[in-house]
MMTF fields as JSON, N, C-alpha, C and O atoms, coordinates in Angstrom:
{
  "mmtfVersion": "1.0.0",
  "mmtfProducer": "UNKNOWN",
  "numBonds": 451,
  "numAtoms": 452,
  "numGroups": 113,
  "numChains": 1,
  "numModels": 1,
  "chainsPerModel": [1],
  "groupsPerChain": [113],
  "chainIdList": ["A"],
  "bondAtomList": [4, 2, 8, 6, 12, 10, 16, 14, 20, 18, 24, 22, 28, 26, 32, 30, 36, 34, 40, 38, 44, 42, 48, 46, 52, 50, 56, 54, 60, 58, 64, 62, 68, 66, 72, 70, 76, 74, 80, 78, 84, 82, 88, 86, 92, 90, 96, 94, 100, 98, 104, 102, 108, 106, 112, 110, 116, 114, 120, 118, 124, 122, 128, 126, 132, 130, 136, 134, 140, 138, 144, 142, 148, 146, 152, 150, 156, 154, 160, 158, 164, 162, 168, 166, 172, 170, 176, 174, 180, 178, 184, 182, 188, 186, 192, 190, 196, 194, 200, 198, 204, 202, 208, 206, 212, 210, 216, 214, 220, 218, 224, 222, 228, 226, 232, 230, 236, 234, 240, 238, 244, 242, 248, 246, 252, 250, 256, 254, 260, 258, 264, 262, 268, 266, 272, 270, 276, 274, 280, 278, 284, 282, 288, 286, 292, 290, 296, 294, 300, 298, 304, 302, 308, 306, 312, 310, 316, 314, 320, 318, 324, 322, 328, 326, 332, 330, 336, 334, 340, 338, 344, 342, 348, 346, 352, 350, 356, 354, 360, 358, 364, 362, 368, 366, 372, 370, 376, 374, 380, 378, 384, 382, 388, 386, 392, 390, 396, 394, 400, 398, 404, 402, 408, 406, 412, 410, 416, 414, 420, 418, 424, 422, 428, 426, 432, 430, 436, 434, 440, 438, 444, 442, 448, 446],
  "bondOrderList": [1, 1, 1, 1, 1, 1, 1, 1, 1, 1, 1, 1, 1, 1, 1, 1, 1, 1, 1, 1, 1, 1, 1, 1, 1, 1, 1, 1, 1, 1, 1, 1, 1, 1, 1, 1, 1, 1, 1, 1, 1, 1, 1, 1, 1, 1, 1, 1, 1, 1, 1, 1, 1, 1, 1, 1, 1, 1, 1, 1, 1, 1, 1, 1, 1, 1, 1, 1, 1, 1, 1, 1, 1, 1, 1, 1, 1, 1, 1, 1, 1, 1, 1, 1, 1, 1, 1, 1, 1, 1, 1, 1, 1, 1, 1, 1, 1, 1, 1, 1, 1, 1, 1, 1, 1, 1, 1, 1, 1, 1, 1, 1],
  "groupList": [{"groupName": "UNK", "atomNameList": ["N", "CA", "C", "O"], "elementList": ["N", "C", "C", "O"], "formalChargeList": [0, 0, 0, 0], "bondAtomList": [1, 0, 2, 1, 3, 2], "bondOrderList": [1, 1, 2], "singleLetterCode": "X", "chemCompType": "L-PEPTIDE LINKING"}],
  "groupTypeList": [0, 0, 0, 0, 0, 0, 0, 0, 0, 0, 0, 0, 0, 0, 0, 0, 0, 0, 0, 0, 0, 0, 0, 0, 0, 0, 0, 0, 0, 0, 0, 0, 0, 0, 0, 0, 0, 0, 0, 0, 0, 0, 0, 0, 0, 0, 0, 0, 0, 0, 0, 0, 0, 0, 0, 0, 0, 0, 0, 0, 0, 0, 0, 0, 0, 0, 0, 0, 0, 0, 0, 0, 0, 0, 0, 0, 0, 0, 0, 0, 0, 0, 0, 0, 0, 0, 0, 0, 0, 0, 0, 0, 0, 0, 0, 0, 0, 0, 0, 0, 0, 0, 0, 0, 0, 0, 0, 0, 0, 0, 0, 0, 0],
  "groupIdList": [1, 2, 3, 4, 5, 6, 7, 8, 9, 10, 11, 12, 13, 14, 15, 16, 17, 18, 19, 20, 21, 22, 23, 24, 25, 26, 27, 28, 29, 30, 31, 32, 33, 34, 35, 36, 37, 38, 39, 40, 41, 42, 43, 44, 45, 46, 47, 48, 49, 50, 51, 52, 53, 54, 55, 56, 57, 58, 59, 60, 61, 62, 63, 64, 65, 66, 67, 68, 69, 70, 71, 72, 73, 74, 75, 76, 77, 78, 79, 80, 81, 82, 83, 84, 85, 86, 87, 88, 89, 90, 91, 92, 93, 94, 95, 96, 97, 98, 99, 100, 101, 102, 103, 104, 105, 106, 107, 108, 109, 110, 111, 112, 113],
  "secStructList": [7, 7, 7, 1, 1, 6, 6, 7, 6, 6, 7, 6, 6, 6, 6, 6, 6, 6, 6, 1, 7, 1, 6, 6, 2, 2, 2, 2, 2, 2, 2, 6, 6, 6, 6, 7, 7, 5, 6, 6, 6, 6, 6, 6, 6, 6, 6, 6, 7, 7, 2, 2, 2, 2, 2, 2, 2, 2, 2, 2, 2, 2, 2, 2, 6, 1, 3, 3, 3, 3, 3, 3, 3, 6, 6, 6, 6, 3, 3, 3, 3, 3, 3, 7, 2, 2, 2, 2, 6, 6, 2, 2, 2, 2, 2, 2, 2, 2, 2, 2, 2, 2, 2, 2, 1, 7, 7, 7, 6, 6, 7, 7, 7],
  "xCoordList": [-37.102, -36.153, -35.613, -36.416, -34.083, -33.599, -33.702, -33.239, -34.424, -34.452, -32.632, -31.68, -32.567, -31.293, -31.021, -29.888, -32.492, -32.345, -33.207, -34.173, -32.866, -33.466, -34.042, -35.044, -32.937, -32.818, -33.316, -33.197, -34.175, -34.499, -36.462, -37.197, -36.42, -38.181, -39.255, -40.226, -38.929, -39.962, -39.82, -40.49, -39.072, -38.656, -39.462, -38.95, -40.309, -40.801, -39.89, -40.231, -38.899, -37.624, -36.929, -36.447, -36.907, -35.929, -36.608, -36.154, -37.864, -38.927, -39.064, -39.733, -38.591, -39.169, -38.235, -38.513, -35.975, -35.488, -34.833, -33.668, -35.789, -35.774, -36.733, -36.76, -37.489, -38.227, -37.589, -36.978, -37.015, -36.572, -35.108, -34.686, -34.176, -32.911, -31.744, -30.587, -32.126, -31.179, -30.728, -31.495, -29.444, -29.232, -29.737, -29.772, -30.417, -30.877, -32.498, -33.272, -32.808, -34.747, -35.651, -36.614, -34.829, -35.304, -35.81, -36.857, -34.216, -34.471, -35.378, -35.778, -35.508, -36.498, -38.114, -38.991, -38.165, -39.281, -39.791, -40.882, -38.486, -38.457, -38.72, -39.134, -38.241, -38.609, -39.684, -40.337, -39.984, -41.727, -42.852, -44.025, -42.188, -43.04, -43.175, -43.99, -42.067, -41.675, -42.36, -42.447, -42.776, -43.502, -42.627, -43.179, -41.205, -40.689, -41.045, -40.563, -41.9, -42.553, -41.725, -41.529, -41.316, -40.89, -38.92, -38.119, -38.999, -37.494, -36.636, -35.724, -36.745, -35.525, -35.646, -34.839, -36.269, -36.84, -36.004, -35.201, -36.168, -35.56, -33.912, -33.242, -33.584, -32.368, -31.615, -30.625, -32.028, -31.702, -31.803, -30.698, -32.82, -32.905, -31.872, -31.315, -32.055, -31.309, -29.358, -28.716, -28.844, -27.621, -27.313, -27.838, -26.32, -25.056, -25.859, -25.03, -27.225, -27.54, -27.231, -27.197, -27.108, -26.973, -28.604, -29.372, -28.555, -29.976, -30.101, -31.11, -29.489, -29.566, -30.211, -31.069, -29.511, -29.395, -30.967, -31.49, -31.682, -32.709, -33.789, -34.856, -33.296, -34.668, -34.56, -35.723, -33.829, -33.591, -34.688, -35.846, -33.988, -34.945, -36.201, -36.617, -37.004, -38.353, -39.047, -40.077, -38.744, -39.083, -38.967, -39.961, -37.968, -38.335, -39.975, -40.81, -39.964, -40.75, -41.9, -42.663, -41.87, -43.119, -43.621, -44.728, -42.749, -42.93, -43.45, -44.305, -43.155, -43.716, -44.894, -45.648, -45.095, -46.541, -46.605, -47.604, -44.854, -44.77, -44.893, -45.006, -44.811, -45.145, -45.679, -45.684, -46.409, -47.241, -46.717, -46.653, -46.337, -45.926, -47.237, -47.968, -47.363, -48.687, -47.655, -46.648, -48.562, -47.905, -48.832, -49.973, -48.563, -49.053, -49.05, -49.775, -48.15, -47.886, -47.833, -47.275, -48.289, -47.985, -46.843, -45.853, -46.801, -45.578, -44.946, -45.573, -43.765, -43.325, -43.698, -44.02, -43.559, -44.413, -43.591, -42.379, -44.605, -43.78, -44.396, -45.556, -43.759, -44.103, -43.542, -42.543, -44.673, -44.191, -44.853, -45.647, -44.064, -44.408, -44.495, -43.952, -45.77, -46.594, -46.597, -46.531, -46.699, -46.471, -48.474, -49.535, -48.072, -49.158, -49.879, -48.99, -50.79, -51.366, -49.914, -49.601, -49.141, -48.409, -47.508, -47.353, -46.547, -45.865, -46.323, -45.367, -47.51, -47.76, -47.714, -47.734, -47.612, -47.954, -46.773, -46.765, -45.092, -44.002, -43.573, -42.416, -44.483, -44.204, -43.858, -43.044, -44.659, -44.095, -42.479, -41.795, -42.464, -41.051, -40.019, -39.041, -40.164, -39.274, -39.053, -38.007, -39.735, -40.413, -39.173, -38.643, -39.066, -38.354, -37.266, -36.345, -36.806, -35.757, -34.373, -33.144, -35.751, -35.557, -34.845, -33.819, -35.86, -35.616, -34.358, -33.411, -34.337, -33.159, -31.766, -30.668, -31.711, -30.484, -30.303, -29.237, -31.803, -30.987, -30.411, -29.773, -30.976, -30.487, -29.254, -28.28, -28.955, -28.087, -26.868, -25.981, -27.055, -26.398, -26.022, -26.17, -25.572, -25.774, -24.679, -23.482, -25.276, -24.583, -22.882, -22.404, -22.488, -20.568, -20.864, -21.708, -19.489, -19.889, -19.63, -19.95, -19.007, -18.61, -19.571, -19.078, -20.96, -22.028, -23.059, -23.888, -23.293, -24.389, -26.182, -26.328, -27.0, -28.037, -28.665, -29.846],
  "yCoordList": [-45.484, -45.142, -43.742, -42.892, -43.36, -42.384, -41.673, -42.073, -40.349, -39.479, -39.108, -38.994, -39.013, -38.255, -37.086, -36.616, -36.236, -34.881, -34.453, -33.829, -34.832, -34.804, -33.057, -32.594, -32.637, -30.963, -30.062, -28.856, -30.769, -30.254, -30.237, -29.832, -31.16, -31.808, -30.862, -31.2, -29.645, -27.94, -28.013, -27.334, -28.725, -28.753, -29.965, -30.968, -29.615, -30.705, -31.675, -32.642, -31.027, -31.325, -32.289, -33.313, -31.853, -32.6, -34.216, -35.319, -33.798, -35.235, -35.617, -36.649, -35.174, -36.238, -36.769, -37.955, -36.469, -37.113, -37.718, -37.83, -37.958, -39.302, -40.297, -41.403, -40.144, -41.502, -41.533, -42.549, -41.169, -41.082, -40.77, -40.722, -40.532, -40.114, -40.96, -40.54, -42.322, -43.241, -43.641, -43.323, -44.38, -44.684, -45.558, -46.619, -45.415, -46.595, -46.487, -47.102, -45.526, -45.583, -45.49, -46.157, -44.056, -43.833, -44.53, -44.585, -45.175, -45.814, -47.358, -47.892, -47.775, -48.879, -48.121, -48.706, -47.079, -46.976, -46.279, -45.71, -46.303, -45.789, -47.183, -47.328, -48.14, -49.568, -50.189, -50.994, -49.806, -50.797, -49.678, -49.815, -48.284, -47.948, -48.098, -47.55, -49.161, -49.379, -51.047, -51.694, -51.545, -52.994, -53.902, -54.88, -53.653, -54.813, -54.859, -54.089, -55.796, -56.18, -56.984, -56.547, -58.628, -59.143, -58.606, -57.893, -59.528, -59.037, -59.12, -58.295, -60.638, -60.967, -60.205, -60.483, -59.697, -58.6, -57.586, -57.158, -57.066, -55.926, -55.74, -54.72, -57.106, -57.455, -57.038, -56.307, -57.42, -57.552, -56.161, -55.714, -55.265, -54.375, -53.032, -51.982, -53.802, -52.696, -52.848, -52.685, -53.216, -53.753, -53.061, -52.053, -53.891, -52.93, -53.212, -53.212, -53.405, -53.005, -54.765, -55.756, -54.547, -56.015, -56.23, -55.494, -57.951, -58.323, -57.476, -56.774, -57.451, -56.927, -55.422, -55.004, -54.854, -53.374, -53.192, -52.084, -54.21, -54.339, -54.359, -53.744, -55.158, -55.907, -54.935, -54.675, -54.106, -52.922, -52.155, -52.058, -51.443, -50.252, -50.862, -49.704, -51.418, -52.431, -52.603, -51.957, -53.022, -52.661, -51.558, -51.3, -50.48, -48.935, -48.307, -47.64, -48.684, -48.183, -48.629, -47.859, -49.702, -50.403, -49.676, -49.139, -49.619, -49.421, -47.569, -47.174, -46.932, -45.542, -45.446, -44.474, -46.696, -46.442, -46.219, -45.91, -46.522, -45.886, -46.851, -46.511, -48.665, -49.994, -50.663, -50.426, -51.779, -52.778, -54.168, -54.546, -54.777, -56.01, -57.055, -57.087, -57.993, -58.662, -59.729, -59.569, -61.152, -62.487, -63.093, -62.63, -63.901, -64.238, -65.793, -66.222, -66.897, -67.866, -68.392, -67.746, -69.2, -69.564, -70.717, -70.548, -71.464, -72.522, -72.579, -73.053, -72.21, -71.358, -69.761, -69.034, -69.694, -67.766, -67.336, -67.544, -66.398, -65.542, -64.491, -64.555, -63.149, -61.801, -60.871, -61.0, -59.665, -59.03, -57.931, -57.956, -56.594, -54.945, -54.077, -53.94, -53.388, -52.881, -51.14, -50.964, -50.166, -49.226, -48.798, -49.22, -47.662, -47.583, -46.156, -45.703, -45.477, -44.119, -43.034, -42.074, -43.423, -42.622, -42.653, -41.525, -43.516, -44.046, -43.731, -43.356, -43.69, -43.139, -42.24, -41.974, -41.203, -39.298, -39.258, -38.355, -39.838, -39.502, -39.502, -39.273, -39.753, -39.686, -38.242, -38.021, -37.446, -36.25, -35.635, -35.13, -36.277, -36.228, -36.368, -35.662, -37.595, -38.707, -38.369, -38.235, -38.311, -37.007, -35.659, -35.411, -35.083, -33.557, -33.929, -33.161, -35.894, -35.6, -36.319, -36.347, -36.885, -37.572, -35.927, -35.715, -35.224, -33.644, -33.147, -33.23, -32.511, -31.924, -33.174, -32.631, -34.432, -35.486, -34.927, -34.715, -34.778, -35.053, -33.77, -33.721, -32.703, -31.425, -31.064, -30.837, -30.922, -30.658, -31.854, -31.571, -32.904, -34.04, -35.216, -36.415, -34.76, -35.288, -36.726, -36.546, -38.214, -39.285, -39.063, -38.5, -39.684, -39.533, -40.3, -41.129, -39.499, -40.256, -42.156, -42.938, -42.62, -44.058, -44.681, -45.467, -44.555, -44.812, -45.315, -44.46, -46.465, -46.691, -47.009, -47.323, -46.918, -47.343, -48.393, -48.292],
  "zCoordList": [5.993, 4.958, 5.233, 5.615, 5.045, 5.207, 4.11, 3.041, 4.272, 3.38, 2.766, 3.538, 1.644, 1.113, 1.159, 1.27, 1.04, 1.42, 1.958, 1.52, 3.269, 4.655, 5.277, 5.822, 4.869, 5.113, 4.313, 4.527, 2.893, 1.851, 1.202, 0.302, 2.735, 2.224, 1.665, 0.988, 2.054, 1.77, 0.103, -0.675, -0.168, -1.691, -2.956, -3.452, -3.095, -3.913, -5.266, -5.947, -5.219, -6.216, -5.595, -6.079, -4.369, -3.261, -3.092, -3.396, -2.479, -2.369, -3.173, -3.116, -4.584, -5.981, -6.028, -6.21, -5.911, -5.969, -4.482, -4.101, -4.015, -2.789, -3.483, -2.943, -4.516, -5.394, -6.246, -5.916, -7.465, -8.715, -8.81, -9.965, -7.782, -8.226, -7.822, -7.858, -7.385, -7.452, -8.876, -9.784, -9.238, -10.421, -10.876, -10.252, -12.351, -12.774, -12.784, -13.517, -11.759, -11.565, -12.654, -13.032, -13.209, -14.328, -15.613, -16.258, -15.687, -16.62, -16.762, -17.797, -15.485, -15.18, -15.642, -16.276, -15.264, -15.611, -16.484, -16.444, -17.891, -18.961, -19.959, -21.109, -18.856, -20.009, -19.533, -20.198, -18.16, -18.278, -18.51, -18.165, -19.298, -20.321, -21.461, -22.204, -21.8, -23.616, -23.606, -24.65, -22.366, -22.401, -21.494, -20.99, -21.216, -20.873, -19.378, -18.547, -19.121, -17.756, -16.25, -15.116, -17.053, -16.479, -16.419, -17.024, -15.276, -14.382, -15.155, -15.178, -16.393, -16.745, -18.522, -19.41, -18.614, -19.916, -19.666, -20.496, -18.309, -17.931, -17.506, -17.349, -17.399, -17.278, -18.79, -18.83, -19.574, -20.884, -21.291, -21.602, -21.401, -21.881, -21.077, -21.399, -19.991, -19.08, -18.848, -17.81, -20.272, -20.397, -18.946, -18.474, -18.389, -17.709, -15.855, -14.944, -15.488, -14.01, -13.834, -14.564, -12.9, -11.606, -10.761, -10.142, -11.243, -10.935, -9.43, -9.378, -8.571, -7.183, -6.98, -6.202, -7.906, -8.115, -8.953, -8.837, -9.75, -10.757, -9.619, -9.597, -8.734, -7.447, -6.764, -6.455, -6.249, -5.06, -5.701, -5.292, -7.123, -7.616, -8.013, -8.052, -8.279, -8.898, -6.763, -6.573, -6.061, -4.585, -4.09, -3.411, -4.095, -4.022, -4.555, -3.945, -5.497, -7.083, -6.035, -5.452, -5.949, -5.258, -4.175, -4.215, -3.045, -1.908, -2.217, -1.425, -2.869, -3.531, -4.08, -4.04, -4.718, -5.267, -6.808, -7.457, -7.438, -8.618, -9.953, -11.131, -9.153, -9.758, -9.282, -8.074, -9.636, -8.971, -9.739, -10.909, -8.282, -8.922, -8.736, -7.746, -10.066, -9.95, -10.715, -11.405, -10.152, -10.1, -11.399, -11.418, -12.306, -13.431, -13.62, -14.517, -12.713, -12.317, -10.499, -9.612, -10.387, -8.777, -9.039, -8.328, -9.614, -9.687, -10.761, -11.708, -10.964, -9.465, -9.686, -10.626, -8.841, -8.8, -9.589, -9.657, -10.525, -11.412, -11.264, -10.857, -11.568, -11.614, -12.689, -13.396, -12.604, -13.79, -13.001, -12.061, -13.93, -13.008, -14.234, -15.331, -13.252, -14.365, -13.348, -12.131, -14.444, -13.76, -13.32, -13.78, -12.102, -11.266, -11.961, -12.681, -12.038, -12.391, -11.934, -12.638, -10.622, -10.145, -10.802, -11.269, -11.243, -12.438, -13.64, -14.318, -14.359, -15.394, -15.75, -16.952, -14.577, -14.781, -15.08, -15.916, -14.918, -15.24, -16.54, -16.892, -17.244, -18.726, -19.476, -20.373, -18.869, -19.009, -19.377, -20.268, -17.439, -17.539, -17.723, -17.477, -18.324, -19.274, -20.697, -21.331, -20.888, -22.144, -22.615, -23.698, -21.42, -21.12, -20.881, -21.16, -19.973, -20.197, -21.382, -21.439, -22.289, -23.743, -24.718, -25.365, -24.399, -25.334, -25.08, -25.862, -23.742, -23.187, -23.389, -23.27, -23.617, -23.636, -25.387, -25.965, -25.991, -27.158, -28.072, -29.124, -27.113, -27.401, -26.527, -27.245, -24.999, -24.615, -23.985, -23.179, -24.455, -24.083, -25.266, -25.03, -26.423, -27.809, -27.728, -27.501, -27.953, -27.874, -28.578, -29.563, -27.683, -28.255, -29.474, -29.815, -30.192, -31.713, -31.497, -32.392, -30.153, -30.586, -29.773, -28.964, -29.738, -29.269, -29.994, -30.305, -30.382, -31.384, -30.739, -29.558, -31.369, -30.79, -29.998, -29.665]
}
């Protein structure tokens, strides 16, 4: 995998967003901290991403260490993703960046919940 900021690795900011700073990461793993497990849960909750774009980031995640996909059916195989200890420590940061959205990034008024 090609680093994004290849020239930047001395940077622990830099290496966190080569895991976390594609679009959409975040928020995947802002909802399989709110419960929604399976793919097509996350489809739903995640108005607006493309199943493609859902499977890309959910296999990133994986391949990082930041979800674990575990199968719950064999016929036909089904799966659901559950976040990893490494994935869990980001709560923090999800956290900080729930605070800072709702202090320095305040929803447009034609935005409902």
């Amino acid at each position: 995998m090609t680093r994004m900021y290849d020239q930047q690795q001395a940077c622990p900011i830099a290496r966190s967003l080569d895991v976390l700073g594609d679009r959409w990461t975040l928020l995947v793993i802002r909802d399989l901290r709110r419960g929604h497990s399976k793919f097509a849960d996350l489809l739903v909750s995640l108005r607006g991403i493309s199943p493609s774009v859902l499977s890309e980031r959910l296999q990133s995640l994986e391949r990082e260490g930041v979800v674990e996909r575990r199968f719950y059916s064999e016929h036909p195989p089904r799966a659901e993703y559950v976040l990893t200890a490494k994935g869990d420590a980001l709560a923090p940061i999800l956290q900080a960046f729930s605070a800072w959205g709702n202090e320095s990034a305040p929803r447009p008024p034609w935005v409902t919940a």
